[in-house]
C-alpha positions as CSV (number, residue, x, y, z in Angstrom):
1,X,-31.0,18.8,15.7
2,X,-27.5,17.7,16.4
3,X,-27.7,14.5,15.8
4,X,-29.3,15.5,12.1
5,X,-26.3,17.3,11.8
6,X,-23.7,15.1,12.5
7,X,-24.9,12.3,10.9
8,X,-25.0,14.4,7.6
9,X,-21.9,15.4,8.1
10,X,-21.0,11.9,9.0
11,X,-22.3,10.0,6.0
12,X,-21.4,12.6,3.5
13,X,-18.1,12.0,4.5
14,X,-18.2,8.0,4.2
15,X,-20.1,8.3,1.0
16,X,-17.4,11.7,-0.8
17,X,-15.8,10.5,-4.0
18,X,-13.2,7.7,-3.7
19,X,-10.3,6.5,-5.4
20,X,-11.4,2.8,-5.9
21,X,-14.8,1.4,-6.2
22,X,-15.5,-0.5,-3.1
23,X,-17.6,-4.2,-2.0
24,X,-21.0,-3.7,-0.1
25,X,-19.7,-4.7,2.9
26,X,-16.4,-2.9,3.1
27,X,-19.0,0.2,2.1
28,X,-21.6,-0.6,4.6
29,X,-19.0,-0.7,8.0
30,X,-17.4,2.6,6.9
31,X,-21.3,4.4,6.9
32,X,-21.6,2.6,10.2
33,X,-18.3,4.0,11.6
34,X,-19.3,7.4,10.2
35,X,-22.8,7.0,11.9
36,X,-21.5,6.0,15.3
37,X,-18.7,8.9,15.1
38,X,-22.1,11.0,14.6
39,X,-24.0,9.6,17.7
40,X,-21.4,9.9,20.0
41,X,-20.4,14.0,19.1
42,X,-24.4,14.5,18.9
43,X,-24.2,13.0,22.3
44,X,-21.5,15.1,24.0
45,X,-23.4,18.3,21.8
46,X,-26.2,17.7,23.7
47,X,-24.6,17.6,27.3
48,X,-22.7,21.0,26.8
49,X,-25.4,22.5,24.8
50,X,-28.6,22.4,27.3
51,X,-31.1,24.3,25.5
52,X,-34.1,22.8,22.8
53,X,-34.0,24.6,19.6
54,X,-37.9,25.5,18.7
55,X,-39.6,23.2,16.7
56,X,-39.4,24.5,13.5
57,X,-36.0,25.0,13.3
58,X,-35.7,21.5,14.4
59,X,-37.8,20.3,11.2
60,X,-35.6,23.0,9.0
61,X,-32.4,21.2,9.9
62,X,-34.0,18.1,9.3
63,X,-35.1,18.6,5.7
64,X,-31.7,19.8,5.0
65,X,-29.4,16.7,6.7
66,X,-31.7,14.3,4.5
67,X,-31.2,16.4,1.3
68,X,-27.3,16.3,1.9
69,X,-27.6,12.4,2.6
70,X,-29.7,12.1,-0.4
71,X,-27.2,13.7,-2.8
72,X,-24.3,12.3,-1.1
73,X,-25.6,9.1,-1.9
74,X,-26.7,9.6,-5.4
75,X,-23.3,11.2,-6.5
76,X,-21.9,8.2,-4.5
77,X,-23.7,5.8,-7.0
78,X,-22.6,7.8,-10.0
79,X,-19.0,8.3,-8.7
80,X,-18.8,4.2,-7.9
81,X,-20.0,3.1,-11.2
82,X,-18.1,5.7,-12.9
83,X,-15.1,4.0,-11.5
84,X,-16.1,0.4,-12.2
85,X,-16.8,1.3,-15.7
86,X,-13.0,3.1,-16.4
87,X,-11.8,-0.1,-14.4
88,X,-13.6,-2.6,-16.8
89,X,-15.6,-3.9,-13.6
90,X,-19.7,-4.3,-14.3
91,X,-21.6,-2.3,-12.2
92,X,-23.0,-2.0,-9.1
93,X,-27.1,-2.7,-8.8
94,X,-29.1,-1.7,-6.3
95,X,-28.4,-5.3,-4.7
96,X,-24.9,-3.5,-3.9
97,X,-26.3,-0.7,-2.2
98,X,-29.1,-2.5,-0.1
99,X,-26.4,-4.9,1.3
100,X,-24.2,-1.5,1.8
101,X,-27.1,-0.4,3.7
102,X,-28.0,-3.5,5.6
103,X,-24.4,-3.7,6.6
104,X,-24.2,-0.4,8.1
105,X,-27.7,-0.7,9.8
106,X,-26.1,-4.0,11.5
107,X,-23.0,-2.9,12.5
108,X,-24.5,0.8,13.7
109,X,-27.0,-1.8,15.7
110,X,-23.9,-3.9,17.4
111,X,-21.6,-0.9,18.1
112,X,-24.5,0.7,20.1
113,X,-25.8,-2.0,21.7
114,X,-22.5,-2.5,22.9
115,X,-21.6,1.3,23.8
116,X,-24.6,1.2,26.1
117,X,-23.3,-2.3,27.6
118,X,-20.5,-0.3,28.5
119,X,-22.5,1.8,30.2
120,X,-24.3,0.0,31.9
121,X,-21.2,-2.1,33.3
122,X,-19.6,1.1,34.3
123,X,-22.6,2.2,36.8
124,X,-23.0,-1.1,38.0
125,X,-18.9,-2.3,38.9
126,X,-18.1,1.2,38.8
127,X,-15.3,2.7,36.9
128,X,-12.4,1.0,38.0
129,X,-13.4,-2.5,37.7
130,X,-15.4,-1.7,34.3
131,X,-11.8,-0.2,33.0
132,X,-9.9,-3.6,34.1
133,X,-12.7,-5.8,32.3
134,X,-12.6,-3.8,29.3
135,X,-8.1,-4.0,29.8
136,X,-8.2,-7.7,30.4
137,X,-10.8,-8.2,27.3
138,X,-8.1,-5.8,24.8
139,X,-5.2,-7.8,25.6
140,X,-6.9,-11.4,25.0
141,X,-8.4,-9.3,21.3
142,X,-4.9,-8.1,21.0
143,X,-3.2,-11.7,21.2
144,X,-6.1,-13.5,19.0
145,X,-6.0,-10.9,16.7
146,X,-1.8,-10.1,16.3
147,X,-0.5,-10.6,12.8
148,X,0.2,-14.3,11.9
149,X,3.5,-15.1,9.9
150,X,3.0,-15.7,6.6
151,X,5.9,-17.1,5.6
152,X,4.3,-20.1,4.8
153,X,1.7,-18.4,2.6
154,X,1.4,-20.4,-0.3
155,X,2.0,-16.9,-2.1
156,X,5.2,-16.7,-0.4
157,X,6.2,-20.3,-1.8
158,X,5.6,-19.5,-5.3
159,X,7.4,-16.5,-5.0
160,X,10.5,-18.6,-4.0
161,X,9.9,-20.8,-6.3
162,X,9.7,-18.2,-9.6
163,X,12.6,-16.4,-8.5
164,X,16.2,-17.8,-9.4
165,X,17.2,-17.2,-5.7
166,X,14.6,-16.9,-2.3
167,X,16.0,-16.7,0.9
168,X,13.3,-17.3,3.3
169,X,13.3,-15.0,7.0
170,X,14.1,-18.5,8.9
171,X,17.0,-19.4,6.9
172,X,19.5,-17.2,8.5
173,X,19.3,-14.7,12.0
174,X,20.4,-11.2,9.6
175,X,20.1,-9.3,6.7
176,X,23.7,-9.8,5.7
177,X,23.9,-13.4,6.4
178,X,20.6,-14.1,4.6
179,X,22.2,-11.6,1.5
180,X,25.6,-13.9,1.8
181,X,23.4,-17.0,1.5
182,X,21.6,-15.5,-1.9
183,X,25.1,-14.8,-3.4
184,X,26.5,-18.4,-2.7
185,X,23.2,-19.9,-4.5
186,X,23.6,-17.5,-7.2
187,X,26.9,-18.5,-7.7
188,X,26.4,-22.5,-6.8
189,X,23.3,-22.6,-9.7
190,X,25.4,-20.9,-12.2
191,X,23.4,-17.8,-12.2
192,X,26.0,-15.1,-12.5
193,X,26.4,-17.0,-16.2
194,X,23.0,-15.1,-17.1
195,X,23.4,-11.8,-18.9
196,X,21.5,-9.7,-16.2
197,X,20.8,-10.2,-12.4
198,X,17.9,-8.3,-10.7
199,X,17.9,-7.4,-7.1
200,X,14.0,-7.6,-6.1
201,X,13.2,-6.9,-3.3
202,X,9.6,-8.3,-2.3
203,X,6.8,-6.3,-0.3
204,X,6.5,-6.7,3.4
205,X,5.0,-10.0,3.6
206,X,7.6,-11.6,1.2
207,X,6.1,-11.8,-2.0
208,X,7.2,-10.9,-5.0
209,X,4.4,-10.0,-7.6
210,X,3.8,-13.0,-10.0
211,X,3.4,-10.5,-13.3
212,X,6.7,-8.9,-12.1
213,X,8.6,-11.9,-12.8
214,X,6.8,-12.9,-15.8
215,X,7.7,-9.3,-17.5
216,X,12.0,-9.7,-16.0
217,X,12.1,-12.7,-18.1
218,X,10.0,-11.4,-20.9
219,X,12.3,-8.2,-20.7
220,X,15.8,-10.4,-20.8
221,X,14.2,-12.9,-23.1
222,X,14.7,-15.6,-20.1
223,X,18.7,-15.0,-19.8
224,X,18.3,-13.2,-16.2
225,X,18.3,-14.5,-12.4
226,X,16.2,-12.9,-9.9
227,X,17.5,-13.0,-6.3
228,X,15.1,-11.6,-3.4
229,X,15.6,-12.1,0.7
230,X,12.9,-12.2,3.0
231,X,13.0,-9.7,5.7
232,X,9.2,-9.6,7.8
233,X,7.2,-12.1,7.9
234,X,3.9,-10.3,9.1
235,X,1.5,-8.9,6.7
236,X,2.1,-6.0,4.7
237,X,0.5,-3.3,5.6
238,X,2.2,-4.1,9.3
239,X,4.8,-4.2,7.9
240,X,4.5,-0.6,6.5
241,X,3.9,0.6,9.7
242,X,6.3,-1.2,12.0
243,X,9.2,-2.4,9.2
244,X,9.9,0.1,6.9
245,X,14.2,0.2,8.6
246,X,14.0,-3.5,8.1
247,X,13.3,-3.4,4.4
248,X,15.8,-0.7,3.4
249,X,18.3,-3.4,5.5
250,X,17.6,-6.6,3.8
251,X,17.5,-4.5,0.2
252,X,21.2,-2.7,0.9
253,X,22.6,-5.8,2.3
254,X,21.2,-8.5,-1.1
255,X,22.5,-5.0,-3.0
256,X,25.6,-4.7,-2.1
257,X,26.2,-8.2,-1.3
258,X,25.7,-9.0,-5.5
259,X,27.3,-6.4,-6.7
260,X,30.9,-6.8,-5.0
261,X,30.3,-10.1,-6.0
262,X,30.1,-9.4,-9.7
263,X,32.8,-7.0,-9.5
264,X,35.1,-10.0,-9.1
265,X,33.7,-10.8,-12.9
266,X,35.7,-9.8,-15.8
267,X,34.1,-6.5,-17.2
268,X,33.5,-8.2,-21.0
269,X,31.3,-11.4,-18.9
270,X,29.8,-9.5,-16.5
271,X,25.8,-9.8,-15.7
272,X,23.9,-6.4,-15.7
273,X,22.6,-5.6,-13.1
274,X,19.2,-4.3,-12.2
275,X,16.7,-3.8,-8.6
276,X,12.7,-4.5,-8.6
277,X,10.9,-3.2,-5.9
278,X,6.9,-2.8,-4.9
279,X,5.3,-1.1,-2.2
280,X,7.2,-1.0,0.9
281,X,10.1,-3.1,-1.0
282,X,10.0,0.3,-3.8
283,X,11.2,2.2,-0.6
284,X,13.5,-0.2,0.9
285,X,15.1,-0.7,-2.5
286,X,15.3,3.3,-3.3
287,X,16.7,4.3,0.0
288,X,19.0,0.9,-0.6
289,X,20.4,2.4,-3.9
290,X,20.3,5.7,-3.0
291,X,23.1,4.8,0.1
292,X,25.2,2.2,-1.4
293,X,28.5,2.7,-2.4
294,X,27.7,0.3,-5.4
295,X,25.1,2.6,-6.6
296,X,26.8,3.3,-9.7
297,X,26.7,-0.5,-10.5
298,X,23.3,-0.5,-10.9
299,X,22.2,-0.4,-14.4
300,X,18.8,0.3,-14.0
301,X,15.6,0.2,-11.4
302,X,12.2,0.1,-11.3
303,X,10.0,1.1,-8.4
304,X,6.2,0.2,-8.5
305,X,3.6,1.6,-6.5
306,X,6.1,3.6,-4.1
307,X,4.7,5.1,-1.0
308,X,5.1,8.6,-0.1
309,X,9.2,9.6,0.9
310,X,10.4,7.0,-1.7
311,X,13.8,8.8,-3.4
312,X,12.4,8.4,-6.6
313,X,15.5,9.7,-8.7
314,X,17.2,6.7,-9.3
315,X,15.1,5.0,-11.2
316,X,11.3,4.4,-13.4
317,X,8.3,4.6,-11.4
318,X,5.1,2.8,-12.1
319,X,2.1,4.0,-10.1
320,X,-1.1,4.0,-11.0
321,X,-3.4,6.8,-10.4
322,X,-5.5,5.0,-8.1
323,X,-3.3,3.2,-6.0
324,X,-3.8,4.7,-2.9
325,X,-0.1,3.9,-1.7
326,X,1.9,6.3,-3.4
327,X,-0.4,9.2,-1.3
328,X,-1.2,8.3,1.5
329,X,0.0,9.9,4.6
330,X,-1.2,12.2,7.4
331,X,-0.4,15.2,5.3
332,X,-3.3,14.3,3.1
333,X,-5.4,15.7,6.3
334,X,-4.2,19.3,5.3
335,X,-2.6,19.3,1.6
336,X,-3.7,17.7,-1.4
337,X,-1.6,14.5,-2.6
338,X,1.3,15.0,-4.7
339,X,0.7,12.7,-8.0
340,X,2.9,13.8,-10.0
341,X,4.9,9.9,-10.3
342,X,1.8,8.7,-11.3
343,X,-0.4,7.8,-14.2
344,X,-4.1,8.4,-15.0
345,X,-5.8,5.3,-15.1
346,X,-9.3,6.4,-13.8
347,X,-11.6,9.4,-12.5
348,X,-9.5,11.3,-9.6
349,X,-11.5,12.6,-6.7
350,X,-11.1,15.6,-5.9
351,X,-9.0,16.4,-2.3
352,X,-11.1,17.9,1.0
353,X,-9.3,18.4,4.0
354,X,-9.8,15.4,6.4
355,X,-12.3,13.5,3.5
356,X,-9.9,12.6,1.6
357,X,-7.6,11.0,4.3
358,X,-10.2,8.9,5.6
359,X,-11.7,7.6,1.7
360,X,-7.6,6.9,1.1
361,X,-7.4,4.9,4.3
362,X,-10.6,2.5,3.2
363,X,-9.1,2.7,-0.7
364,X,-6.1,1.0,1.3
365,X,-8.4,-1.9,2.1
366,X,-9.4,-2.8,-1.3
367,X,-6.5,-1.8,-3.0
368,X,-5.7,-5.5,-4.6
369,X,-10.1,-5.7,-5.2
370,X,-9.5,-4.6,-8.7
371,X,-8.0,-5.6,-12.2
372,X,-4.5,-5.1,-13.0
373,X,-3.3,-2.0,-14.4
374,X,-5.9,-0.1,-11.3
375,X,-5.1,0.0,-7.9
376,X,-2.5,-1.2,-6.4
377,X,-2.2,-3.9,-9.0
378,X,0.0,-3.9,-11.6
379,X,1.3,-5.9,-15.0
380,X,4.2,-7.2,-16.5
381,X,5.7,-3.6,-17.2
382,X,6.9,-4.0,-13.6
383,X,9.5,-6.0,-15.3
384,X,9.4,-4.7,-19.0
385,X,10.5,-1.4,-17.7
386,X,13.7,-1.8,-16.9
387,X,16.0,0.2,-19.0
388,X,18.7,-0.5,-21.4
389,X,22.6,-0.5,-20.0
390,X,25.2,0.2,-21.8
391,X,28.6,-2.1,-22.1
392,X,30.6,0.6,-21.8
393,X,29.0,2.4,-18.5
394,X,29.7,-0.6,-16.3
395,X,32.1,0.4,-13.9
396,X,35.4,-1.7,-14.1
397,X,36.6,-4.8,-12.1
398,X,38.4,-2.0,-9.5
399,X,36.4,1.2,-10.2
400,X,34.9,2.7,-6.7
401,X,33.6,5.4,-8.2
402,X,30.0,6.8,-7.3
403,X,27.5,8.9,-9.5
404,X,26.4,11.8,-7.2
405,X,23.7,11.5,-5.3
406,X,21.2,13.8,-7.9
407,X,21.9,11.5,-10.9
408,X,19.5,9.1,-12.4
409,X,20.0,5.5,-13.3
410,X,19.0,4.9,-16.3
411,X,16.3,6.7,-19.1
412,X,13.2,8.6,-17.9
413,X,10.5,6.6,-18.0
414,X,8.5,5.4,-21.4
415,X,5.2,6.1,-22.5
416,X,3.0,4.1,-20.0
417,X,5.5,4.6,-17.0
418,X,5.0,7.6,-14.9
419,X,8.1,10.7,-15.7
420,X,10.8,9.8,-12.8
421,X,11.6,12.8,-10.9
């Protein structure tokens, strides 16, 4: 009876309303996780509770869990198709689901096969040598399995290779002598010629979104220099979790770096100048302007897909309604996610306590598996956003004067940016 329950409980959970539609595999190893979380409390149920329910309550329970998996599943097809359709995608067949399910029956096979090889090894060496097997084996998984670099990510090439100015992470030991390098090019290629500079600062693995650069120059009609600095070279979603100081670094240091540089430039020949950031480089770049005492140089800024504690008051936000970034964090165990920043763009699911944390974290995963303008993928209004600056509100050649730390750059957002707040 227990383990009926918990595996209804279990699958219901992998198979609640989502943000993003997901592949059949990627669906398939999150019902096996759910099912081997169900085994192994149905397992410890059974050793604390010792008695046998009768028989009929047994069967009761039963017809129940599958009527709960049943539904689960068909509002799961619904829900997934719904999403694809919103998202232009075609849908899912039942091909989808049958590899979903022959995925999940795999993986539920391996993970117990294995949990009872563990066993097994643990009664045979005993518990001591079992534990310094299973050490020995996590440290070799850990090493094969550490992020790689990717620096030399072909993505990361043609990122320095579209902006005006790349520094890579191996060209200089610091943030501020990698941002010293950026200003000398800029100033060596003739850049601070152009009528507007933009700050970008690129997402934790280095790269700048493609579509981002394409709208800056669509935005400046091609008179604009984009200069970005490198500052992890691990992938990103590491980097969220282990670089976030790092990114606010790099982005104050190219920041300020530019702008006392163009504050040498008489006022009337003067570039504009603007900051680009997405995903972790939206919060390195907000916190960036938000501490600089150039802030008040900055013309105007754009922050895309901005996860949660971004200071979002000094500039537009883009964020799609189903990028998972901008909301998650632990607090969506308990609270529902705050969306106001963003945009409806397809069906929202609805928040459950602990559900909707665990569907955010796989919406994580596949949050690139969709078209732009869904997801965390986004168009060339990353760089068609920026706002208008005005001659006259450029601070002078020796002004040191800050706005306060409540005042916007630059207009609200327009029509298909979310309201900046």
């Amino acid at each position: 009876m227990t383990t009926s329950l918990a595996a209804a409980a279990a699958l219901a959970t992998a198979l609640a309303p989502s943000m993003l539609p997901r592949p059949a595999i990627v669906e398939g190893i999150l019902l096996a996780l759910a099912l081997v979380v169900a085994f192994a409390v149905s397992a410890v149920a059974r050793r604390v509770v010792t008695t046998t329910p009768p028989q009929g309550l047994r069967f009761a329970v039963a017809v129940v869990a599958l009527a709960v998996v049943t539904i689960s599943a068909a509002r799961a097809v619904r829900w997934h198709n719904g999403l694809r359709s919103a998202m232009e995608m075609p849908a899912a067949g039942a091909a989808h689901w049958l590899v979903a399910a022959a995925t999940a029956g795999a993986v539920t096979a391996l993970a117990l096969g294995a949990a009872r090889a563990a066993t097994s090894l643990v009664r045979r060496w005993g518990a001591v040598r079992a534990v310094a097997v299973a050490a020995a084996t996590s440290v070799v998984v850990a090493i094969v399995g550490a992020p790689t670099a990717v620096s030399a990510n072909p993505a990361n090439a043609a990122a320095a290779e579209a902006a005006s100015t790349y520094v890579a992470l191996a060209e200089a030991p610091t943030a501020s002598t990698r941002a010293s390098l950026a200003v000398d090019e800029l100033e060596r290629s003739g850049a601070l010629e152009r009528s507007a500079i933009v700050v970008a600062v690129p997402t934790g693995s280095g790269w700048i979104d493609a579509a981002a650069l394409a709208g800056i120059r669509q935005r400046f009609g091609g008179d604009v220099a984009v200069v970005a600095t490198q500052y992890t070279d691990t992938p990103s979603w590491y980097s969220f979790l282990t670089q976030r100081d790092s990114a606010e670094k790099s982005a104050r240091a190219v920041l300020d770096a530019v702008a006392a540089r163009l504050r040498l430039l008489p006022v009337a020949s003067r570039p504009s100048l603007h900051v680009y950031g997405q995903s972790l480089g939206a919060l390195g770049g907000a916190r960036a302007v938000a501490s600089s005492p150039y802030r008040a140089d900055v013309c105007s800024a754009v922050w895309v897909g901005p996860p949660p504690g971004t200071p979002l008051s000094s500039g537009t936000v883009l964020a799609n309604g189903s990028d998972p970034v901008p909301v998650w964090s632990a607090d969506l165990l308990v609270r529902p996610p705050d969306a106001a920043a963003t945009t409806h763009d397809a069906p929202a699911p609805q928040w459950i306590p602990v559900v909707s944390f665990v569907q955010t974290t796989v919406d994580l995963l596949v949050s690139l598996n969709v078209p732009a303008g869904h997801g965390h993928r986004y168009d060339e209004r990353q760089g068609t956003a920026m706002a208008e600056c005005r001659r006259d509100a450029l601070p002078s050649q020796q002004s040191d004067v800050v706005q306060s730390a409540g005042a916007a750059i630059g207009p609200r957002a327009t029509s298909y940016a979310a309201p900046t707040r």
